[in-house]
C-alpha positions in Angstrom: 192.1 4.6 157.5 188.7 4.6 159.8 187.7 7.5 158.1 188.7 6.1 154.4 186.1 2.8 155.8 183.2 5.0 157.0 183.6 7.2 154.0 182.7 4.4 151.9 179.8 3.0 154.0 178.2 7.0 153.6 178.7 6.4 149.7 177.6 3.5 150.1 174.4 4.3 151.5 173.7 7.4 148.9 174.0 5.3 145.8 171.6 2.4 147.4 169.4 4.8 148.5 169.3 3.3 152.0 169.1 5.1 155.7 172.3 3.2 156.9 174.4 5.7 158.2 174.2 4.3 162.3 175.7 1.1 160.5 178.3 3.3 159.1 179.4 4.5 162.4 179.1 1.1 163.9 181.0 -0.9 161.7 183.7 -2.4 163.6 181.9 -2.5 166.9 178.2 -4.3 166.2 177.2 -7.6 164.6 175.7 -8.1 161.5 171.9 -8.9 163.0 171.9 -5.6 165.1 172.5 -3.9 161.8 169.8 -5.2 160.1 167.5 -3.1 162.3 169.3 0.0 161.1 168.1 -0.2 158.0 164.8 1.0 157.2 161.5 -0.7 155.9 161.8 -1.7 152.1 160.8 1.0 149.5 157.8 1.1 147.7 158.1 -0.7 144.1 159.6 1.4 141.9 159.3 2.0 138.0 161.3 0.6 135.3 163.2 3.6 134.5 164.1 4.0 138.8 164.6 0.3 138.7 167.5 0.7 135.5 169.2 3.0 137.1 169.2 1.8 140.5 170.8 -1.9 139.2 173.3 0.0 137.5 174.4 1.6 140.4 174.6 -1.4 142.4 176.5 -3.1 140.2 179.0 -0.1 140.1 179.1 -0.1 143.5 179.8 -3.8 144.5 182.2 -4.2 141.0 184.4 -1.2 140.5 183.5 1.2 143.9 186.2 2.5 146.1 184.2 0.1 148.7 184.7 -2.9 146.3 188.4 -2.0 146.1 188.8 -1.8 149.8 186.9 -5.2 150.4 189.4 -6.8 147.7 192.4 -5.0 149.8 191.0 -6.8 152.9 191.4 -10.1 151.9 189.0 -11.5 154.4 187.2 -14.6 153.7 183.8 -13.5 154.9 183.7 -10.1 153.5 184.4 -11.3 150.3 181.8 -14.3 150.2 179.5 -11.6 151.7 180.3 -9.6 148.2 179.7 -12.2 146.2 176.3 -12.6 147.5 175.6 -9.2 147.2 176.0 -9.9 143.2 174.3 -12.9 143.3 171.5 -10.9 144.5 172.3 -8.3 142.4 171.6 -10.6 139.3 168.6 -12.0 140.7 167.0 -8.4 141.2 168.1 -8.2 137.5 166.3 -11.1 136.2 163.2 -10.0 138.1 163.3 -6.4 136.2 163.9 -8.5 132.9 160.2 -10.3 133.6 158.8 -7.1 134.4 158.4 -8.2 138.2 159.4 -4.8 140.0 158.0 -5.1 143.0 160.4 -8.6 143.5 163.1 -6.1 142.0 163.1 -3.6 144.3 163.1 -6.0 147.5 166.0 -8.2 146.0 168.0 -5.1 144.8 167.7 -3.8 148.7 168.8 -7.1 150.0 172.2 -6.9 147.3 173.0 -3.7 149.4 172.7 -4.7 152.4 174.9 -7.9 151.8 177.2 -5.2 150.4 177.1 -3.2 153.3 177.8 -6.1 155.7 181.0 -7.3 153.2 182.5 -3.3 153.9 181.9 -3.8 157.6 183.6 -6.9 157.8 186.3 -5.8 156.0 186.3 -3.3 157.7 186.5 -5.2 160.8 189.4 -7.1 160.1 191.4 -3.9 159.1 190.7 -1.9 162.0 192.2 -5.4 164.0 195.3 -5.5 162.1 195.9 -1.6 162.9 195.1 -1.9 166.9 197.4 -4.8 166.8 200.2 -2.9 165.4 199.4 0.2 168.2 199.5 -2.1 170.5 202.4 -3.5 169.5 204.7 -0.3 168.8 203.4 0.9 172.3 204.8 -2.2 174.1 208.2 -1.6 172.1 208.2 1.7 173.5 207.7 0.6 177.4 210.3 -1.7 176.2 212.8 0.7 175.2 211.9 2.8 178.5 212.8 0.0 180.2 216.2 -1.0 178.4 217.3 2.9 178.9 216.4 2.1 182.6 218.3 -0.9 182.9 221.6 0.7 181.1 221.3 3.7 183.3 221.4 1.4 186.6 223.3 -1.1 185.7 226.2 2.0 185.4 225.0 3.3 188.3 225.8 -0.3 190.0 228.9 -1.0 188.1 227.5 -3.8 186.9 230.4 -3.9 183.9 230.5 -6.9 181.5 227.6 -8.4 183.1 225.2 -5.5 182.8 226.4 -4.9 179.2 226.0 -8.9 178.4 222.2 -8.4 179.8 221.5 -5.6 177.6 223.0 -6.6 174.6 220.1 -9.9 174.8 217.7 -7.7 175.2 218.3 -5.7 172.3 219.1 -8.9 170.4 215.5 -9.8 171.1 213.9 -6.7 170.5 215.2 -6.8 166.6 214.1 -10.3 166.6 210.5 -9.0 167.8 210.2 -6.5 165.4 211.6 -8.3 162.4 208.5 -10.4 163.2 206.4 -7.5 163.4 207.9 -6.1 159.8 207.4 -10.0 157.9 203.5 -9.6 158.8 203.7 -11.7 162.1 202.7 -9.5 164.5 201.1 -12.0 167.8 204.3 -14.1 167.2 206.5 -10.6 167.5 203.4 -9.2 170.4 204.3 -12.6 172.1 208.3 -12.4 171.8 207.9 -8.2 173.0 205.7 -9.6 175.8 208.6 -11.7 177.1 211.3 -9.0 176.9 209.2 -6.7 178.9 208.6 -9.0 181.9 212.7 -10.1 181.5 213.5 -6.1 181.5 211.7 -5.1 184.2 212.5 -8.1 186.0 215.9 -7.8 185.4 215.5 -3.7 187.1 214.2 -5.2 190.0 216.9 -7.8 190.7 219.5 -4.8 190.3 217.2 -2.9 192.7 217.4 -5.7 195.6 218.9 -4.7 198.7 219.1 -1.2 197.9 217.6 0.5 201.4 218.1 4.0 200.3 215.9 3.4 197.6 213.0 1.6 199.6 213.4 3.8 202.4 212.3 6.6 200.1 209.9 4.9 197.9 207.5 3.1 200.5 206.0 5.9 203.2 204.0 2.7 204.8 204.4 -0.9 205.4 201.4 -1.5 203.4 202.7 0.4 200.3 206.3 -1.9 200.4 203.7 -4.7 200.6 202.0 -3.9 197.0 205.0 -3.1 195.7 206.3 -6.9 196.5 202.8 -8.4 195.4 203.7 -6.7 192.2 206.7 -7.9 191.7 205.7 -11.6 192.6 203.5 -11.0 189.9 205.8 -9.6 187.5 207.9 -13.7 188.3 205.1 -15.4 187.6 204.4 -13.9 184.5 208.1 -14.1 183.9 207.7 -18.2 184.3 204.8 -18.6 181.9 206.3 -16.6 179.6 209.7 -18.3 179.7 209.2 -21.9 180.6 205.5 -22.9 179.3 207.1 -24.8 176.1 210.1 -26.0 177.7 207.7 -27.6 180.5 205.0 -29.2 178.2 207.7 -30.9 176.2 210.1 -32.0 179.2 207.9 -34.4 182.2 210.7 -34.2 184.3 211.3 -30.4 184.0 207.8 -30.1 184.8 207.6 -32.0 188.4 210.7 -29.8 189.3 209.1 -26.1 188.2 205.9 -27.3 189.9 207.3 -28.2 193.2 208.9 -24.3 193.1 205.9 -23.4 192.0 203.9 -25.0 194.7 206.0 -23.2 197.4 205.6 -20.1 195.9 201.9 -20.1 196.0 201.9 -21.2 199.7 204.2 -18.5 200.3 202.1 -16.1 198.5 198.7 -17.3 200.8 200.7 -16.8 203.9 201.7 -13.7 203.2 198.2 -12.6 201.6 196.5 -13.9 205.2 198.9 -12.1 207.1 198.3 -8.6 205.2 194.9 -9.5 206.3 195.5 -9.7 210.0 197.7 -5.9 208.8 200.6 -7.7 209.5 202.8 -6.1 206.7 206.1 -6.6 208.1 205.7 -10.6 208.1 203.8 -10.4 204.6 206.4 -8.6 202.6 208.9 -11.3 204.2 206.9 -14.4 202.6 206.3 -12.5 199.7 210.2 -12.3 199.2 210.7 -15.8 199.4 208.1 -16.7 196.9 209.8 -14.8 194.8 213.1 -16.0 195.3 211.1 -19.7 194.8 209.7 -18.6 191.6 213.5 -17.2 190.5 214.6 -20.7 191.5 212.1 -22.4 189.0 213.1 -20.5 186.3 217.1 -20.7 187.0 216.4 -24.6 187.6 215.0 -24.9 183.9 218.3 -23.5 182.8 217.2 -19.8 182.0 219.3 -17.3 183.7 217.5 -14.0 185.2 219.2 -11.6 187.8 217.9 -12.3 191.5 
């Protein structure tokens, strides 16, 4: 699709007869007033027969071009007010050629292709947008699915029975709901609800993970190391309380004086533990790290949302 865009700004510049191939290659990165100065001097007047065939061009390009098409496909707002001001310049070059003022022509006819070339770049712009979102979005659904296959596995491997099953089967329930968002056209609200999952998954691997020596003992050659590991995961719970109690807080007073007092704890907690790594006192550290956690698992269990922990 990149390729389709920046073939169109190359024809673009051939049929104008304008040096605008760094805009080309810049389309979706640069705005519009560094662009201008990739676009060379204006051209001398030019005759009446250049000047005919030059406005018929033009209007080719901004009315039936595979440009024009792709501008129309866009749908954006300012590309196409920045086409229709390429035509209204268009016309005005026109009515200059009709009184035999070239000169005027020529420099009006140069700024209709400009305008035309800005409309492709902000189209293009906007389509370039819509496709990262969507990478960006089937690349979390993979982590997510990385993460679900993880859970499954040790859940199993914990005999976790009903309740591991029950766990995974929400997760799965919310991961169609995400990308039945993602399929209507509604990708941020599907990005947001993916966002959520992830943080409950991996959350959810972590509480299974609790306890289990055998595994830390061979995971963390240091202190230190066990002690970024548990800054990650208070991390990972305080993502997991934006993410899972910001609307039920801002609509419920007394819901929010109770999360904040958790949340007030944790946060102490966490300085502790950050002074003492400081001092290299890891042991202590990754102790009130673990209960900041477990303060930021209470918040979210005391809003009524139920996460392993």
């Amino acid at each position: 699709m990149k390729s389709q865009w920046k073939t169109s700004l190359v024809m673009l510049a051939g049929v104008v007869g304008l040096n605008m191939l760094g805009v080309a290659f810049a389309a979706d990165a640069q705005p519009a007033a560094d662009n201008a100065g990739a676009v060379r001097a204006p051209r001398q007047a030019e005759d009446k027969e250049q000047l005919e065939r030059r406005l018929g061009s033009v209007a080719t390009l901004i009315e039936k071009s595979s440009a024009a098409k792709q501008i129309e496909a866009s749908g954006k707002p300012e590309a196409l007010a920045m086409r229709a001001k390429a035509r209204e310049l268009r016309l005005q070059a026109e009515e200059s050629y009709k009184a035999g003022k070239y000169p005027d022509a020529t420099r009006t006819l140069d700024l209709a292709a400009r305008a035309m070339m800005e409309s492709v770049r902000l189209a293009a712009s906007e389509q370039f947008g819509a496709e990262k979102k969507q990478r960006d979005f089937d690349n979390r659904m993979e982590s997510v699915k990385a993460l679900l296959a993880a859970q499954k596995r040790i859940a199993a491997e914990k005999k976790l029975g009903a309740k591991g099953a029950e766990t995974s089967s929400q997760i799965e329930a919310q991961m169609r709901e995400a990308a039945a968002l993602a399929a209507a056209g509604k990708l941020d609200e599907g990005r947001a609800l993916l966002d959520k999952v992830y943080v409950t998954t991996k959350t959810s691997i972590e509480s299974m993970r609790e306890g289990d020596t055998l595994v830390r003992s061979l995971n963390f050659a240091t202190k230190e190391e066990e002690y970024h590991y548990e800054i990650d995961r208070n991390d990972t719970h305080k993502m997991l309380v934006k993410v899972l109690l910001d609307e039920k807080r801002a609509s419920n007073p007394n819901l929010e004086s109770m999360v904040q007092k958790y949340l007030d704890q944790a946060a102490a907690l966490r300085a502790s533990a950050e002074g003492m790594a400081g001092k290299r006192d890891f042991e202590s550290a990754i102790k009130a790290l673990e209960d900041s956690t477990k303060e930021l698992v209470r918040a979210i269990r005391g809003a009524g949302v139920y996460i392993p922990g």
